[in-house]
N, C-alpha and C positions, 0 to 999 in steps of 0.2 A: 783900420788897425794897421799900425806898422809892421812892420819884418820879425824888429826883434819882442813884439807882445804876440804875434801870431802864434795858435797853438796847433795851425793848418798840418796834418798830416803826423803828427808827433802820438806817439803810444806811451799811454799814462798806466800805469797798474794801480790800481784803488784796491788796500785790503781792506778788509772792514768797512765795505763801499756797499753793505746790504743796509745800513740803518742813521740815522741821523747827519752827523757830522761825515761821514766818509760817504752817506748816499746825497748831500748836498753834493761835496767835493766829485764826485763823480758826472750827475748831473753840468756841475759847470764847466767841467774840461770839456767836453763832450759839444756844450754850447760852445765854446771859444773853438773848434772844430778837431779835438783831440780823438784817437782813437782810443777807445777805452778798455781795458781789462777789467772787471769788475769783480771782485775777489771778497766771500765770504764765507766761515763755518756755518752761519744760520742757526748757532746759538742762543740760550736766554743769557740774560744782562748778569747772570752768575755764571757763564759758559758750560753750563749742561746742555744737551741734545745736540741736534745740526739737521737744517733744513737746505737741500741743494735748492730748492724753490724762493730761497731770499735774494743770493745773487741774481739769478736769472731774471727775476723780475724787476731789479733794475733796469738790466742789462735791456730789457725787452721797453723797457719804458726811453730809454734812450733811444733804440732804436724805433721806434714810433713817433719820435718827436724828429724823425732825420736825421741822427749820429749815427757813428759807429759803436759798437761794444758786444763783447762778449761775455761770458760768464766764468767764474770758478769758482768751482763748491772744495775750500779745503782749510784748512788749519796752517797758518801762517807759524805757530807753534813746531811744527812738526817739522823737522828739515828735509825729508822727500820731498812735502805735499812745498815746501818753499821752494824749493828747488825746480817743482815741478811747474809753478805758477812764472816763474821767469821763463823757465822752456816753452810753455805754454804760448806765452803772447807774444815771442821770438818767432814758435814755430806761427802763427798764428798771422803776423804784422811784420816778421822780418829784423825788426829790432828792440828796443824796450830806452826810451827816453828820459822818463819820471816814475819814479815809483814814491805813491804815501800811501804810509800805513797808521788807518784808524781803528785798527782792531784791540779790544781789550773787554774786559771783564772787570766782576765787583764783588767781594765778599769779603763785608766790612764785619770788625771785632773789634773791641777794644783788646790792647796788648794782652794783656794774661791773658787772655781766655781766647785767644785768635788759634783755632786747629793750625797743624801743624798741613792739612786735605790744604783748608782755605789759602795759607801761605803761600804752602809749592804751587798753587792753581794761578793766582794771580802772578806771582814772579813769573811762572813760564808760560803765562799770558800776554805779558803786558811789556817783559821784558825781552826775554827770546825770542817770542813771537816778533820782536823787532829786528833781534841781532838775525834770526836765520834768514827771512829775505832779503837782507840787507847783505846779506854774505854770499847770498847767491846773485844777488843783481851786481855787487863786486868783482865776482868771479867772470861773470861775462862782460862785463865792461872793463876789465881791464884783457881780459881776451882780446875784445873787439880794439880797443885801443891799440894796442901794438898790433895788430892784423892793419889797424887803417894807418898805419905805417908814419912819416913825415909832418905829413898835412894832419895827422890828429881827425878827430872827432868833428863831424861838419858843425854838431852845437855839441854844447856841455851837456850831458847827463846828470840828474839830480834825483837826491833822494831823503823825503821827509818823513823823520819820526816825527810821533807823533807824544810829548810829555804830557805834565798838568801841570794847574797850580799848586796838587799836593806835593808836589814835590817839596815844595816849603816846607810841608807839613802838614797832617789831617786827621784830625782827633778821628781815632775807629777806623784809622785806613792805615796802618804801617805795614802792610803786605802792598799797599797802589801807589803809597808815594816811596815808600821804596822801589821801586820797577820805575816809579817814573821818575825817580833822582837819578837812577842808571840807567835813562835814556841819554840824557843828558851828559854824563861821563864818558858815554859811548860815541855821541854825535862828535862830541871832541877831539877826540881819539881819530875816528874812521875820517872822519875829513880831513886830518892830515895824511893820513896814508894814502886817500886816492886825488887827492890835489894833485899831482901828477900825472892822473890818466882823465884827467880833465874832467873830473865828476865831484858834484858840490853835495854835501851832506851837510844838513840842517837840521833843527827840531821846532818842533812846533808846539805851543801851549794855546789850545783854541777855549774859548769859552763861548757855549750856548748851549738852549736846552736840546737835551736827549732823551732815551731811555734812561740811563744811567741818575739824569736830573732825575725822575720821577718813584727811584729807589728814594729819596729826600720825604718826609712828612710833609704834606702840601704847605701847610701852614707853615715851614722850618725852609721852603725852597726856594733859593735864591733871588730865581725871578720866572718871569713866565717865556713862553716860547714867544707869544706877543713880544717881548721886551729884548729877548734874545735866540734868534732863531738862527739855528744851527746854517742855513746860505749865507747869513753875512760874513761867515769865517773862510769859504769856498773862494770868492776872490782873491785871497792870499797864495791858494794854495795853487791856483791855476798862474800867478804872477812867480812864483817860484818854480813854478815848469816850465816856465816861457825864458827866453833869451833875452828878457830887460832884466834877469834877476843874475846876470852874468857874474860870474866870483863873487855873488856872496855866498859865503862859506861857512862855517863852524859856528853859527851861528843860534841861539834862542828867541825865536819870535811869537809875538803874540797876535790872535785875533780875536775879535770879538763886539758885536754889536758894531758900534761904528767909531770903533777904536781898532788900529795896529799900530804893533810897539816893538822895539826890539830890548830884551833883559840883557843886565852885565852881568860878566861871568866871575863868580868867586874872587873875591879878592881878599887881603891881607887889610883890615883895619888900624891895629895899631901892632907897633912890634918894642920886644926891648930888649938891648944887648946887655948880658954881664960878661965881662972879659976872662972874668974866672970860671963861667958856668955859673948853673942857676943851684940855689938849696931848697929843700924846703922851707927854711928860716928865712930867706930872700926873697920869695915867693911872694911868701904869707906877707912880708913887710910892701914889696914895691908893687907885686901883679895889679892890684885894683887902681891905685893912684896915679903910678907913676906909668905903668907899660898900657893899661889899659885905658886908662884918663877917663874919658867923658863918652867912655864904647860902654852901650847901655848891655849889662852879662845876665840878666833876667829877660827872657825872650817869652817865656812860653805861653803868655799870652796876647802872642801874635796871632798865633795862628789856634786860639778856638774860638 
């Protein structure tokens, strides 16, 4: 391994690193020689309960196969226990290198009838549970940053949310793909403001099976763990903690099976100028033919 794929000595925080996707991603830092945080509520896949026994038992699996890591039992949601999870493996390792977070939850409804309980759960699941460690890992790196004065940061610091495909869209999930449309608003936003303290924020759209898969009707589920197992998306996540992943930045990537991708971000398809302003009577006349031409305006069955 070269210098800049080495993950020798470098402290990763995995939240959501008790089950699937976040206990691959944990597991493979850990291989590539990272020292690991290992951070989880120990919730069910609707975020009731909390077991401190989920983390730990990564954490203890790690350590048995010859890694480092330790454990945190906390709620990425909650901005103490976020706050406390960066102190944690600062006081713990001395500093905090990478942090991804795959923590999230699922109580799916079709719109009208989605409680207003299930709503606020997954938003400040899926969505703050991103922004608050994310605001605290912030907060000490750009500390640490201007403490390491000239010379800067020996590597960049990085840090990946974690979206979906709902974001597109997800018939029965307008409470997960909205949280996970404003991950994405968010990644964009915060990696401009810490491009300067030399810290790269990204987001990530991973695909493979989970817990999460297995809320699916067997017969209705995309594919199997056989066909897509949640470690093939872990080497992504460990190349984006490494120093070959240098300035990239505000970035949407995918992984998955034995595909990575990177997504464009929002764009303007067609546009169209009236020099007087637009009417309703203008509208109605030019909007479809003329300003929108051959931009296909019936979408919604993309995404069911």
């Amino acid at each position: 391994m070269t210098g800049t794929e080495s993950l020798d000595g470098a402290v990763c925080v995995v939240a959501g690193g008790g089950h699937g996707l976040g206990e691959a991603a944990a597991h493979e830092l850990a291989a590539q020689g990272a020292r690991v945080v290992v951070n989880d509520l120990g919730a069910a896949v609707d975020g009731t309960g909390s077991d401190a026994s989920v983390p730990e038992a990564v954490a203890a699996e790690i350590r048995d196969a010859g890694g480092t890591a330790i454990a945190h039992h906390g709620d990425v949601a909650d901005f103490a226990d976020a706050e406390a999870l960066i102190d944690d493996a600062v006081s713990e390792f001395g500093r905090v290198d990478f942090v991804c977070n795959f923590a999230g939850i699922l109580r799916d409804g079709m719109a009208h009838k989605l409680s207003e309980a299930d709503w606020s759960a997954v938003i400040e699941t899926n969505l703050t549970g991103q922004f608050a460690p994310l605001r605290a890992a912030a907060a000490h790196w750009r500390e640490a940053a201007a403490d390491a004065g000239e010379d800067g940061f020996d590597r960049q610091r990085s840090y990946l949310a974690v979206s979906g495909g709902a974001a597109r869209g997800s018939l029965g999930q307008a409470n997960y793909a909205a949280a996970k449309a404003g991950v994405l608003g968010m990644v964009r936003t915060v990696s401009n403001e810490l491009v300067r303290s030399d810290v790269r924020v990204n987001a990530l759209v991973p695909n493979g099976y989970t817990r999460m898969t297995e809320t699916v009707p067997e017969e209705h589920r995309p594919y199997t763990r056989e066909e897509m197992p949640p470690e093939k998306v872990a080497p992504l996540v460990a190349y984006l903690a490494s120093e070959a992943a240098e300035d990239i930045t505000g970035c949407t990537l995918y992984a998955g099976g034995d595909r990575v991708g990177v997504f464009a971000d929002p764009r303007m398809e067609a546009v169209g100028v009236s020099p007087d302003g637009w009417t309703l009577d203008s509208l109605a006349e030019h909007f479809r033919e003329d300003v929108a031409d051959d931009v296909d305006l019936s979408r919604t069955e993309t995404y069911l």
